[in-house]
C-alpha positions in Angstrom: 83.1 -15.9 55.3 84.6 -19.3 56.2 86.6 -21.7 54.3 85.4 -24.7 52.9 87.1 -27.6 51.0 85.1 -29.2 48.5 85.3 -33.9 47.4 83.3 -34.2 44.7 81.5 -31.1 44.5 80.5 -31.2 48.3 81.5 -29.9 51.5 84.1 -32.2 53.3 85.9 -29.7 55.6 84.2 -26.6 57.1 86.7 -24.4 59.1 88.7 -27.2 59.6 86.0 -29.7 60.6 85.6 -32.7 59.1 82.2 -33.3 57.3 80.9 -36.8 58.0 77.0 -35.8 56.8 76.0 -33.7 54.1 72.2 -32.2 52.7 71.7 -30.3 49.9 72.2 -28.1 47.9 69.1 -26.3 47.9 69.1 -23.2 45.4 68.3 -20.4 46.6 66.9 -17.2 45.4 68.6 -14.2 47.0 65.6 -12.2 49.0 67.4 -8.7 47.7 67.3 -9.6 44.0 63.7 -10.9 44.2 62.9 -7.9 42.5 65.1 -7.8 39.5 64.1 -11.7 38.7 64.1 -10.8 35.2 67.6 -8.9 34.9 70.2 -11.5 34.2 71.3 -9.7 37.4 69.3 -12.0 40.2 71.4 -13.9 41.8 70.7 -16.9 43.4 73.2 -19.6 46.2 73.3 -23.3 47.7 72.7 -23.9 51.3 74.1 -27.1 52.6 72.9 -28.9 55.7 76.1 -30.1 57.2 77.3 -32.1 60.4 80.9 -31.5 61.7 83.1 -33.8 63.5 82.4 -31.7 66.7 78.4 -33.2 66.2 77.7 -29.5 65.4 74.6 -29.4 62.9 75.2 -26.5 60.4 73.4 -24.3 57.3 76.2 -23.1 55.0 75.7 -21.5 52.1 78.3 -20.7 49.0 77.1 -17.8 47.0 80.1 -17.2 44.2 83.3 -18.4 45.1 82.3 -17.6 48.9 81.3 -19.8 51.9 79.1 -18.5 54.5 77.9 -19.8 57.8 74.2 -19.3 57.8 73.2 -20.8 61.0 73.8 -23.6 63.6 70.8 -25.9 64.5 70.0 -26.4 68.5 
């Protein structure tokens, strides 16, 4: 998990970072509930595309309330 603060709906500070670019969101169906698609049960998040102050080039995702770090692009 890692905090994120949110301007206007979007990610602006990601663990403490500045977020001068933002992409997204892209909804995303959760692999695991793929199977119960038709329970009200499936759940589903939004990945972001964000660059940090640092020039670091980051997926994030916020699935509830939660912020995760998905993966950092090379």
């Amino acid at each position: 998990e890692i905090p994120v603060q949110l301007h206007d709906g979007e990610p602006a500070i990601v663990d403490r970072q500045k977020v001068p670019q933002c992409s997204g969101p892209w909804r995303i169906a959760d692999r695991e509930s793929l199977s119960f698609q038709l329970s009200s049960r499936a759940e589903s998040r939004d990945e972001y595309d964000v660059v940090l102050e640092d020039a670091t080039c980051a997926r994030i995702y916020r699935q509830g309330s939660h912020w995760y770090l998905r993966g950092v692009y090379e």
